[in-house]
C-alpha positions as CSV (number, residue, x, y, z in Angstrom):
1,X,-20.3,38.7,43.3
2,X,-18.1,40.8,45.2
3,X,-18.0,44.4,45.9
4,X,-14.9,45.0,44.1
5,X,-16.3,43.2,41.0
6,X,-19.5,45.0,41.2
7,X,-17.6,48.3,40.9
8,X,-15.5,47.0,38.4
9,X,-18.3,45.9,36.2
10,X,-20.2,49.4,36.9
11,X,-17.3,51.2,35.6
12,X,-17.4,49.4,32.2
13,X,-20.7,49.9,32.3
14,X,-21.1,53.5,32.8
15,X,-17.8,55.2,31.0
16,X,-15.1,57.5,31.8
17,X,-16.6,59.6,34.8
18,X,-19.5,57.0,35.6
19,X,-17.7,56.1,38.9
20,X,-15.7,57.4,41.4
21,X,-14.0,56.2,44.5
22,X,-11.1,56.7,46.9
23,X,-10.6,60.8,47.1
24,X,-13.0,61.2,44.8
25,X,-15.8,59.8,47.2
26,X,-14.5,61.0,50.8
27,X,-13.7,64.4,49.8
28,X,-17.1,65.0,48.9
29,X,-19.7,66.5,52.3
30,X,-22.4,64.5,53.2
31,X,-24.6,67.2,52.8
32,X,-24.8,71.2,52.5
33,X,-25.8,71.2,56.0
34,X,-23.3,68.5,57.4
35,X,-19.2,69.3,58.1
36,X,-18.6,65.7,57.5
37,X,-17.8,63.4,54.3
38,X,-19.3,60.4,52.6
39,X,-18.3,56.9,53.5
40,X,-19.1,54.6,50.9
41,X,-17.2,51.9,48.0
42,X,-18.0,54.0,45.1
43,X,-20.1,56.8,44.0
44,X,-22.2,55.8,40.6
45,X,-23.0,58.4,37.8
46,X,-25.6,56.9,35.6
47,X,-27.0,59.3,32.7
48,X,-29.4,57.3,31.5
49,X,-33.1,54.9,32.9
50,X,-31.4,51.8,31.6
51,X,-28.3,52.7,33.0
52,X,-30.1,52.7,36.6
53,X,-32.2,49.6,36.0
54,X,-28.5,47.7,35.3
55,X,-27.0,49.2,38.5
56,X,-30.1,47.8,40.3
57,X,-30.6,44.7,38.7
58,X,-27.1,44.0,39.6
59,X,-27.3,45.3,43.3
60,X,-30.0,43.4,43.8
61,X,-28.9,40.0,42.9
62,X,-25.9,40.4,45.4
63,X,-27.3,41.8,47.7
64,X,-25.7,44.9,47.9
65,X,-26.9,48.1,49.5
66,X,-27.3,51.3,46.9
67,X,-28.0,54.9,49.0
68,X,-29.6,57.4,46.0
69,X,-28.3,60.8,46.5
70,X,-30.0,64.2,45.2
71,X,-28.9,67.7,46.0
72,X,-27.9,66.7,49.6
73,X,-29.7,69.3,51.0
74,X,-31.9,66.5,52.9
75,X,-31.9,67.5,57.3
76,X,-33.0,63.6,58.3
77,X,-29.9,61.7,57.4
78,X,-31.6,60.2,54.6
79,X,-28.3,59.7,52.1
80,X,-25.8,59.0,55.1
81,X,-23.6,56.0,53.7
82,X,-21.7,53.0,55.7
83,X,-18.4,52.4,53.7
84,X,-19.7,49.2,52.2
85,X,-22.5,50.6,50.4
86,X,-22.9,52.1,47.0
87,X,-24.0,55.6,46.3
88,X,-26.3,56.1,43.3
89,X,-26.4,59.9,42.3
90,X,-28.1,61.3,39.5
91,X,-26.5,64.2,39.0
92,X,-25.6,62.9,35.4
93,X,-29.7,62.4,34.8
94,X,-30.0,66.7,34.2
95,X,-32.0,67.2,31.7
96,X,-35.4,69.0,30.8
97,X,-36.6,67.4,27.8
98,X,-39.6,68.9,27.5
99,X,-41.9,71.9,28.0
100,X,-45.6,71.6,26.6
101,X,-47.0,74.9,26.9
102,X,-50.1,74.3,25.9
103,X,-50.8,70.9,28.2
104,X,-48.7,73.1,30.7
105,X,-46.7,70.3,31.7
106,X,-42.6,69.5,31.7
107,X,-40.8,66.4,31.9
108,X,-37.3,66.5,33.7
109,X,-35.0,63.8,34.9
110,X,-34.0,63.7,38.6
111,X,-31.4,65.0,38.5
112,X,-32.4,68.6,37.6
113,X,-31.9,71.0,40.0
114,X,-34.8,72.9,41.1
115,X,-34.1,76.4,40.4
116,X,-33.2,75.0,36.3
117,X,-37.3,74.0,36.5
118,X,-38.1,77.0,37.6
119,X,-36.1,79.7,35.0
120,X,-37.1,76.8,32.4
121,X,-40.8,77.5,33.1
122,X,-40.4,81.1,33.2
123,X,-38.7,81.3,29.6
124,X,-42.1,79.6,28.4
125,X,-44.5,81.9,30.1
126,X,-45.2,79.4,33.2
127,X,-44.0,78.8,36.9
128,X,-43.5,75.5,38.8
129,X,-44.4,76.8,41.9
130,X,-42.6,74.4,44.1
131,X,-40.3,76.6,45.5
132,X,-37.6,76.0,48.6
133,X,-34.8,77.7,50.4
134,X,-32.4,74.9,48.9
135,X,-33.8,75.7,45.0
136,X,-30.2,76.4,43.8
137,X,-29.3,72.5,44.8
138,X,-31.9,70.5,45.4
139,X,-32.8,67.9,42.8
140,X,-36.5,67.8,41.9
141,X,-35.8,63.9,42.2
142,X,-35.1,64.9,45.5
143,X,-38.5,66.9,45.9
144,X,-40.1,64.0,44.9
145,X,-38.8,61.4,47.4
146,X,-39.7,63.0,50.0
147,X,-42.7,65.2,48.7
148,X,-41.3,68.6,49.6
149,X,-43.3,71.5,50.7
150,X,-41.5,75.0,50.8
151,X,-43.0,78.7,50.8
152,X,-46.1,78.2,48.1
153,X,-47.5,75.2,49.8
154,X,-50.5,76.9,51.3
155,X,-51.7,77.9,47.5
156,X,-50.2,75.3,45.5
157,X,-49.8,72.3,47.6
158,X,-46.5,70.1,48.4
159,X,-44.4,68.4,45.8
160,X,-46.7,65.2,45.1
161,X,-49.4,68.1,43.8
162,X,-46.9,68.8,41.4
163,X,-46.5,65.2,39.7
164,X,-48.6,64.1,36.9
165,X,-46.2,61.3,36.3
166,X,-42.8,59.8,36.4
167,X,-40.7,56.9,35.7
168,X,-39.0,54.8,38.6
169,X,-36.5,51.6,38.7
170,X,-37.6,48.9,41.1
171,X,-34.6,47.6,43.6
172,X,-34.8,44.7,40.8
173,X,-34.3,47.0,37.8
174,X,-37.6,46.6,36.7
175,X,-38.5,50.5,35.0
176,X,-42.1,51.1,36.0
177,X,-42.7,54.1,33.6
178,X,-45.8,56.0,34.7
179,X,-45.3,59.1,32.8
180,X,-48.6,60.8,32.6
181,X,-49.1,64.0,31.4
182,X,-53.0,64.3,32.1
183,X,-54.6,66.1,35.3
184,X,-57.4,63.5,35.5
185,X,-56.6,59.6,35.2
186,X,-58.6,57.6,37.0
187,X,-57.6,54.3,35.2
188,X,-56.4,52.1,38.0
189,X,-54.1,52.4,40.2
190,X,-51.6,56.1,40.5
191,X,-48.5,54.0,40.7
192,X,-46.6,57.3,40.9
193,X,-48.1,57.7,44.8
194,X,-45.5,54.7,45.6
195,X,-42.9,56.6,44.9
196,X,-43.4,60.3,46.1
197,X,-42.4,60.8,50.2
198,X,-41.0,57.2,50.2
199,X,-37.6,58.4,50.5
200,X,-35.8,56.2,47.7
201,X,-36.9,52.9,49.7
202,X,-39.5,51.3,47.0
203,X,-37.8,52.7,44.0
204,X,-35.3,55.3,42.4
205,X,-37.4,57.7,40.1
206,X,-35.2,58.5,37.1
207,X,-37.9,60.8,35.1
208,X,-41.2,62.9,36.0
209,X,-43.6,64.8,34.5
210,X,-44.5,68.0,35.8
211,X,-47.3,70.0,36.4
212,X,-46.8,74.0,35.2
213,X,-49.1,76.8,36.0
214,X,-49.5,80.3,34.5
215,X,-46.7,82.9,35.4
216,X,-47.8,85.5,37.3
217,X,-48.6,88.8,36.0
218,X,-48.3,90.2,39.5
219,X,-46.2,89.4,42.5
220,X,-46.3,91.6,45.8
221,X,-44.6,91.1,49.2
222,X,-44.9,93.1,52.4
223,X,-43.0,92.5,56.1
224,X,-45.7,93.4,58.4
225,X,-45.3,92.9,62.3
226,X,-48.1,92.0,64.7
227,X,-49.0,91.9,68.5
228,X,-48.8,88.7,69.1
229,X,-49.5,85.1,67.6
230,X,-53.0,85.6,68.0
231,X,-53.5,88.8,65.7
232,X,-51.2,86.6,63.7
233,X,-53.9,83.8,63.0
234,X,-57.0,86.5,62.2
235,X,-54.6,88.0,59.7
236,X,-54.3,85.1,57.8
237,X,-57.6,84.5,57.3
238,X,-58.6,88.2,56.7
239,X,-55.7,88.1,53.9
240,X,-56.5,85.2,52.4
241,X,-60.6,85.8,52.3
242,X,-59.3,89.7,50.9
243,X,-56.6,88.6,48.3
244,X,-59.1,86.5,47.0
245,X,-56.8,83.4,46.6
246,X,-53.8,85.0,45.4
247,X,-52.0,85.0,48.8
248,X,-49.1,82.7,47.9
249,X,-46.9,82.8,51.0
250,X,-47.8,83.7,54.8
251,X,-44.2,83.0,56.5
252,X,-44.3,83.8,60.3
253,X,-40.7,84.9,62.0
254,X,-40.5,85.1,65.7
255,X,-38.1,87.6,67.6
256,X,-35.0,85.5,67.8
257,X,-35.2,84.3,64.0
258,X,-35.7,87.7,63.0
259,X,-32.7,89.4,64.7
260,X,-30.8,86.3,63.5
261,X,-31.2,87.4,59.8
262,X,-30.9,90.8,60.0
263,X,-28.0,91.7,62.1
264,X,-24.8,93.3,60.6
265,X,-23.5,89.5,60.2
266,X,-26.0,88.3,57.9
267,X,-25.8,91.1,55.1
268,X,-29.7,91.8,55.6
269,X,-31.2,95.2,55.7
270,X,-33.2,95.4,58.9
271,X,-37.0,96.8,57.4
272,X,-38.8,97.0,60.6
273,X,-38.2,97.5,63.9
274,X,-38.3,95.4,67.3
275,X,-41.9,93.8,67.7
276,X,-43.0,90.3,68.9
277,X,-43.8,88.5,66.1
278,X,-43.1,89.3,62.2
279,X,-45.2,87.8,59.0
280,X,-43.8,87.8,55.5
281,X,-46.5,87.7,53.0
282,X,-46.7,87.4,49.0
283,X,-49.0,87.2,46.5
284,X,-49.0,86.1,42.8
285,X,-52.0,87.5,40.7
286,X,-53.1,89.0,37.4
287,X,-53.0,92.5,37.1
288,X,-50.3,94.6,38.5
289,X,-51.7,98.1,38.6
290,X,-54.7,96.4,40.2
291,X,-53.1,93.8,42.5
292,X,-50.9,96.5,43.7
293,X,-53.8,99.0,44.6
294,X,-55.2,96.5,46.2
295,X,-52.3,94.8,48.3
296,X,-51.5,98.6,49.4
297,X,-55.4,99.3,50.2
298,X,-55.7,95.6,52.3
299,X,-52.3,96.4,54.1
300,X,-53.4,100.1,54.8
301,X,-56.9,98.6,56.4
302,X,-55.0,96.5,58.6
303,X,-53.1,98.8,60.2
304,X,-56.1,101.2,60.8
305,X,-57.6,98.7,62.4
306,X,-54.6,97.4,64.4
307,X,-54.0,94.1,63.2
308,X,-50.7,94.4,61.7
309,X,-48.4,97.7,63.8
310,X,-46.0,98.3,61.1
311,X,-45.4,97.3,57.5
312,X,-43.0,97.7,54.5
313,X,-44.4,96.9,51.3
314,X,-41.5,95.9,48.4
315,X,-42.2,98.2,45.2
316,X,-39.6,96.5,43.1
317,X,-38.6,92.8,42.4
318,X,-34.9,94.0,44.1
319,X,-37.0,94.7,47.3
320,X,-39.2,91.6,46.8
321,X,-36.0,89.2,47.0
322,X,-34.4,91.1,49.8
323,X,-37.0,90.1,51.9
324,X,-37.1,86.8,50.9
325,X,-33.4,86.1,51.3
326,X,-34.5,87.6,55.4
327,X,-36.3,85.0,55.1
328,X,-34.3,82.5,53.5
329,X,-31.0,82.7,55.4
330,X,-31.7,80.4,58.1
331,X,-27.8,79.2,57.6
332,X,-27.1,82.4,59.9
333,X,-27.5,79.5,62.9
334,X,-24.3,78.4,62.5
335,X,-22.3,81.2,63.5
336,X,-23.2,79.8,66.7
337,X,-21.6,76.6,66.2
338,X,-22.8,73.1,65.5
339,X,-26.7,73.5,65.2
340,X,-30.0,71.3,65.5
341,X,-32.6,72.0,62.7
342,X,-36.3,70.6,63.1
343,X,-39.5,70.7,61.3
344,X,-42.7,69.5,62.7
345,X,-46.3,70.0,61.4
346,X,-49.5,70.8,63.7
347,X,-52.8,72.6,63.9
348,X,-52.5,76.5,63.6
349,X,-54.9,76.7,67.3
350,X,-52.1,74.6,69.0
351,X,-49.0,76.4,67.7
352,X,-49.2,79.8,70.4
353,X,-48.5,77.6,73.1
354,X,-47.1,74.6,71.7
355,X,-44.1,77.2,70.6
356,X,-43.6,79.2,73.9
357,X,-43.8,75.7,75.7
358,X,-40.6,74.4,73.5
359,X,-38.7,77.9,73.4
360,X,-39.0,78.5,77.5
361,X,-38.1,75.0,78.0
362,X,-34.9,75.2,76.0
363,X,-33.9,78.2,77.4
364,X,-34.4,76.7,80.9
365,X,-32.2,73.5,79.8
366,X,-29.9,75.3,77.9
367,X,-29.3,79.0,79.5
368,X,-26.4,79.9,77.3
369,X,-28.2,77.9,73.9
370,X,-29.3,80.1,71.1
371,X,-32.8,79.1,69.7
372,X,-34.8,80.0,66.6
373,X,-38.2,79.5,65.5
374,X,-40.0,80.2,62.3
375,X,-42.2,79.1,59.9
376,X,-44.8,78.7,56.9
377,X,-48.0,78.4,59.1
378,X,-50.4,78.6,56.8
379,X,-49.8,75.2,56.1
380,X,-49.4,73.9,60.3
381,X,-45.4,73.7,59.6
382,X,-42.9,75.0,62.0
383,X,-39.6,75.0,61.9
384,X,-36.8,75.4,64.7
385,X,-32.7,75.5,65.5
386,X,-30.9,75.1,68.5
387,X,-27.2,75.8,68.9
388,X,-26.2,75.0,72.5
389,X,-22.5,74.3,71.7
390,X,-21.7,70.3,71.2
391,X,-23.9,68.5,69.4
392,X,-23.8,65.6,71.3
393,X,-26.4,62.6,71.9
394,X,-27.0,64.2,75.4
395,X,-27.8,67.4,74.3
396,X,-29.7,65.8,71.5
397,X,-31.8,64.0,73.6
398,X,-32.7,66.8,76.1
399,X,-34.1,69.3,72.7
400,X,-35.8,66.3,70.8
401,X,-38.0,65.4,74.0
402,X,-39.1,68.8,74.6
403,X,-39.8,69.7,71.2
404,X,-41.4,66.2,70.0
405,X,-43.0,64.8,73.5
406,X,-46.0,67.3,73.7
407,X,-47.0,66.5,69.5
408,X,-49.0,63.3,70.0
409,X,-51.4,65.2,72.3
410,X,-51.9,67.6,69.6
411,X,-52.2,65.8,66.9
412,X,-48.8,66.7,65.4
413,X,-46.1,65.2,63.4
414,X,-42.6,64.8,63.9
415,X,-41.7,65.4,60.5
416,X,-43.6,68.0,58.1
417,X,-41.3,68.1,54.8
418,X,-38.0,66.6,55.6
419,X,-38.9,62.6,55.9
420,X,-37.8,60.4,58.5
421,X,-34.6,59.3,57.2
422,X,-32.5,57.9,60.2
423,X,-32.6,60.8,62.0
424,X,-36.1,60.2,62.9
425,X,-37.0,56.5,62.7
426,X,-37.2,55.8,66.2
427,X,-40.1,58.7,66.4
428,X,-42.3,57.5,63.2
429,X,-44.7,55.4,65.9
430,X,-45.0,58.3,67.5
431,X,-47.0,59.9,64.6
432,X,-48.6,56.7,62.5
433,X,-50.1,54.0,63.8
434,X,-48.9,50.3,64.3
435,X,-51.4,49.4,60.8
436,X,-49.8,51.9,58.9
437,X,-46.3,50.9,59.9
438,X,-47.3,47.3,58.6
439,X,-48.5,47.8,55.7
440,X,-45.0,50.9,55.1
441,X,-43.2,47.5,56.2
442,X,-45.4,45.1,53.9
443,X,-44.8,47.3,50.8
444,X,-41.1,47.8,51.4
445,X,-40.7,43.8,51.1
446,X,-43.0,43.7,48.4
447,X,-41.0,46.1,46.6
448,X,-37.3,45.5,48.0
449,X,-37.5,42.1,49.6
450,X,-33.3,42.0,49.8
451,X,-33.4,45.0,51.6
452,X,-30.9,47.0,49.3
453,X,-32.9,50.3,49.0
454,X,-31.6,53.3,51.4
455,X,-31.7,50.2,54.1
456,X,-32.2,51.1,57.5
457,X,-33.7,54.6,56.8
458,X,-37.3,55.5,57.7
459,X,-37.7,52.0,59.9
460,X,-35.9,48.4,60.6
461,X,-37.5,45.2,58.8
């Protein structure tokens, strides 16, 4: 069947909206990050699981490549299209169709943005605690291909903590529905594991069930600056052994990222001064008048003993968000020009010199580039930017080797939340083995054996 037919027959399938094409397809960006445009045959709308499975079923007979797209807030290429291939988005699939307070669990198609999950929870009393930058656009589909991570992951763990179930469409159209709503179930196989981090390769997930916890009664935050990186490491551990488990968030900003985000351009207020390293911590607990006390009492303790030199504690929710959004506005790159955004993952002893090694080496390459680095460290994930004016492959070759070269000593990873994608395919050996890369191989033919699944993404078969 040919591709004109297919997206003939998808438009009498899906209805008036279910498909678009021409201007309707190229004037859409490829991404919130990304100045280009998607190149594809069609862009298809589904709203409903059978809907998908016929798209699929279809696909998969001719052979035709299908790209899923989410929120397009992805930074690994993931949902970059050739013009021949279909785009399957599910930003039809929307809904929350259920809250169960008392189970604490939601189920939500893919298609739901993030930040919806989250207000939904809240209006029952709970949080999903997933929580990322990209929350106002990001799909929890999304989240779920490739098992995303955020600010709360050193409490709550990354996205695949956050699944009990969910429902997926094989490349055949076969609807594996695995929707679970129960903590323990050790019946078999977790089918849903297939699924989560896989990056839309074995299977589109349509539905999922997800796991709520108790709103806080408390939240605190506090920008505290340190010493150094090393004063950094002993504070996490003092915090979280003093907070008793409620530390939530332990973000680390070095001197660059932090001057980035708070200069007259970016709209922040500046809370602290200049010092060489910056930590942004939170905490979600029970008791407010309590938690407070005590987050003011720990803080206090710190400084007396010089751990942390400075500190501004937020004493209202206004205050709380203004240093998240310090936090948060990483976009604040781009004034620069084109930039380069990583994320890798390592041990917390290696990061002190792993990061100086990458920053001075950059700014030896690249004497006129503009670097950043920052990130979550509690959970071994840091992230970095360079702008150093053309994004070109020659430029791009010179950052990736310093920053991903010294890893594999380390015991690092080039990828800590963002997936492979294309962007990084030709580093996955560098960070699983050759019997891991079989068996990713032997499950994607297993699963996909006409190779119409995001082809080409994550590696070749």
């Amino acid at each position: 069947m040919s591709l004109t037919q297919l997206v003939e027959d998808f438009s009498a399938l899906l209805g008036p909206g279910g498909v678009l094409t021409g201007e309707d397809v190229s004037s859409r960006a490829a991404g919130i990050w990304r100045d280009d445009f998607i190149e594809a045959a069609a862009i298809l709308r589904p709203k409903t699981t059978e809907q998908v499975s016929s798209i699929l079923k279809r696909c998969h007979e001719a052979g035709q490549p299908v790209v899923t797209h989410g929120g397009l807030t992805g930074l690994v290429e993931a949902a970059i299209t050739q013009p021949a291939d279909l785009v399957l988005s599910l930003e039809r699939m929307n809904a929350i169709q259920a809250v169960d307070t008392s189970g604490r669990t939601m189920t939500a198609e893919a298609g739901t943005p993030l930040q919806a999950i989250q207000d939904e929870a809240e209006e029952h009393g709970l949080q999903f605690p997933l929580d990322l930058g990209a929350r106002g656009s990001c799909t929890i589909g999304g989240n779920i291909s490739t098992n995303a991570g955020g600010n709360r992951v050193f409490r709550y763990g990354m996205t695949r903590a956050q699944i009990l179930g969910l429902e997926a469409v094989l490349a055949d159209g076969t609807v594996v529905s695995s929707m679970n709503e129960m903590l323990k179930n050790n019946a078999g196989y977790d089918l849903k594991q297939l699924f989560i981090g896989t990056e839309g390769t074995l299977g589109v997930v349509t539905r999922a069930v997800l796991r709520l916890q108790p709103a806080a009664r408390s939240h605190q935050a506090a920008m505290v600056a340190c010493k150094g990186f090393s004063d950094v490491v002993m504070l996490l551990n003092e915090l979280d052994a003093d907070f008793a488990g409620t530390l939530s968030a332990f973000e680390v900003l070095w001197p660059d990222f932090y001057q980035m985000v708070t200069s007259e351009r970016s709209g922040n207020s500046k809370p602290l001064g200049d010092y060489p390293i910056y930590v942004l911590l939170d905490t979600l607990g029970s008791d407010q008048d309590a938690d407070k006390s005590r987050f003011e009492d720990v803080l206090g303790s710190k400084l007396e003993s010089g751990l942390i030199v400075d500190a501004v504690i937020a004493q209202s929710k206004k205050e709380i968000d203004e240093l998240w959004r310090i936090r948060d506005s990483v976009s604040e790159v781009f004034q620069w020009g084109p930039a380069m955004i990583f994320d890798v993952s390592l041990p917390i002893a290696a990061m002190k010199a792993y990061e100086h090694q990458v920053m001075s080496q950059w700014r030896a390459d690249f004497p006129n580039g503009h670097f950043i680095s920052f990130g979550h460290i509690a959970d071994g994930n840091l992230h970095f930017a360079a702008s150093v004016g053309e994004d070109n492959e020659a430029n791009r070759t010179v950052i990736e080797k310093t920053l991903y070269e010294p890893l594999g000593a380390i015991g690092g990873s080039v990828s800590a939340e963002h997936g492979i994608g294309l962007e990084k395919k030709h580093l996955l050996a560098s960070c699983r083995t050759p019997a891991e890369i079989t068996i990713m191989k032997t499950l994607k033919q297993t699963f996909d054996p006409n190779n119409i699944l995001n082809p080409g993404k994550v590696f070749d078969i």
